[in-house]
C-alpha positions in Angstrom: 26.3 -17.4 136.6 26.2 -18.2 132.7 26.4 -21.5 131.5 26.1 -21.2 127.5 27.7 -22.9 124.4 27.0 -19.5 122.6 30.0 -16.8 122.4 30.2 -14.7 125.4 31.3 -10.7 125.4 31.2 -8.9 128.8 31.3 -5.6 127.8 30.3 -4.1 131.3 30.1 -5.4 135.1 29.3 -8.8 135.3 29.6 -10.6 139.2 29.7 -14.5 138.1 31.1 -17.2 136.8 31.2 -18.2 133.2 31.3 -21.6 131.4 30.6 -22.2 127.6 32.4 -24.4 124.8 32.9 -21.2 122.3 34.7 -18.0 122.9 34.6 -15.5 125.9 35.9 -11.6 125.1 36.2 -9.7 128.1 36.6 -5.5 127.4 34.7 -5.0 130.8 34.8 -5.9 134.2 34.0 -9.6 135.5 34.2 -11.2 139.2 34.4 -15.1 139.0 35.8 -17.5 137.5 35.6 -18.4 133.2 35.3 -22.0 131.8 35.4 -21.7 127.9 37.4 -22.6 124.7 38.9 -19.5 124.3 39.3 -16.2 125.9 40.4 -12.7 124.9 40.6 -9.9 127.1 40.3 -6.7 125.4 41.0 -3.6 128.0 38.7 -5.9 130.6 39.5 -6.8 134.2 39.2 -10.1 135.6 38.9 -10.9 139.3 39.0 -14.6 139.1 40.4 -18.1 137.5 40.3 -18.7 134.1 40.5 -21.9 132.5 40.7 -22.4 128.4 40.5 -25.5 126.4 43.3 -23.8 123.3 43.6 -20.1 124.2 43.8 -16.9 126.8 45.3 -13.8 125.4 45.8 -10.7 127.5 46.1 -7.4 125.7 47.0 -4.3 126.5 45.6 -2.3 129.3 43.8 -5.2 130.3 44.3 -7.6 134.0 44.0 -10.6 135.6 43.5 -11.2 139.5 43.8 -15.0 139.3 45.6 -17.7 137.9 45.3 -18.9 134.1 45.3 -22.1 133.0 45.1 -23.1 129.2 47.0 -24.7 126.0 48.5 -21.7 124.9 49.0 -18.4 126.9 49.4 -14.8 125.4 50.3 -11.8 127.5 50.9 -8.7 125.6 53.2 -5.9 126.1 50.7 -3.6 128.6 48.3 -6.3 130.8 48.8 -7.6 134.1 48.6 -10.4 135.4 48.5 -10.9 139.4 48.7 -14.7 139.6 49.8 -18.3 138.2 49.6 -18.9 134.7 50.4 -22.9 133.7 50.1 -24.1 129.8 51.9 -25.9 127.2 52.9 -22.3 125.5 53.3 -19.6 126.8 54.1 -16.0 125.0 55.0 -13.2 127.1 55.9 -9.7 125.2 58.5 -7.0 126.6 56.3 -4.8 129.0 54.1 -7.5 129.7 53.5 -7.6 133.9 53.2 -10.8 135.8 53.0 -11.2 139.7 53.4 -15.1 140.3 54.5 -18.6 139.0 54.7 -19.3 135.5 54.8 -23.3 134.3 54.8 -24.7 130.9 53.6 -28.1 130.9 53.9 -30.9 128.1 50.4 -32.0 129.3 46.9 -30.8 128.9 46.6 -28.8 132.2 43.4 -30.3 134.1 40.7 -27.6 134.1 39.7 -28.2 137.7 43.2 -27.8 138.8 43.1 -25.0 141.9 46.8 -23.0 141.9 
């Protein structure tokens, strides 16, 4: 596990969970769950939760086995996403993929909040 309030980039296999108060960019492979401000996912995989103070974006060619909780969601034309995804915005492009629930909320969602 990493608990940091530095930026975080997982550029290769991490098994773990994550938690800092700056940025997380994911263009590898994690398994856990990420706690931070902000998260980008690059062409990475994530087998977990993730939970952002402001924002996750998904790119292309990247994935998500979880559910995403934040203040603003992005999924781009290209990801997956194989879960819930709750914010207060949420942006999903043509050709985007998601496998669940999606809910926008008009409150902050709580970070501990299990899907």
């Amino acid at each position: 596990n990493i608990e940091t309030e530095d930026l975080v980039s997982v550029d290769g296999v991490l098994i773990g969970n994550i938690t800092t108060k700056n940025q997380v960019t994911v263009s590898g492979r994690m398994e856990g769950d990420l706690r931070s401000h902000c998260a980008l996912l690059r062409g990475g995989a994530i087998k977990g939760n993730l939970y952002a103070e402001d924002t996750v974006t998904v790119e292309a060619n990247s994935s998500v086995e979880g559910n995403i909780q934040a203040q603003s969601i992005v999924l781009s034309a290209g990801c997956r996403v194989c879960g819930d995804v709750v914010a207060k915005e949420i942006s999903m492009e043509r050709g985007a993929s998601l496998v669940g629930r999606m809910e926008i909320t008009l409150a902050q969602p709580a970070a501990d909040a299990q899907g």
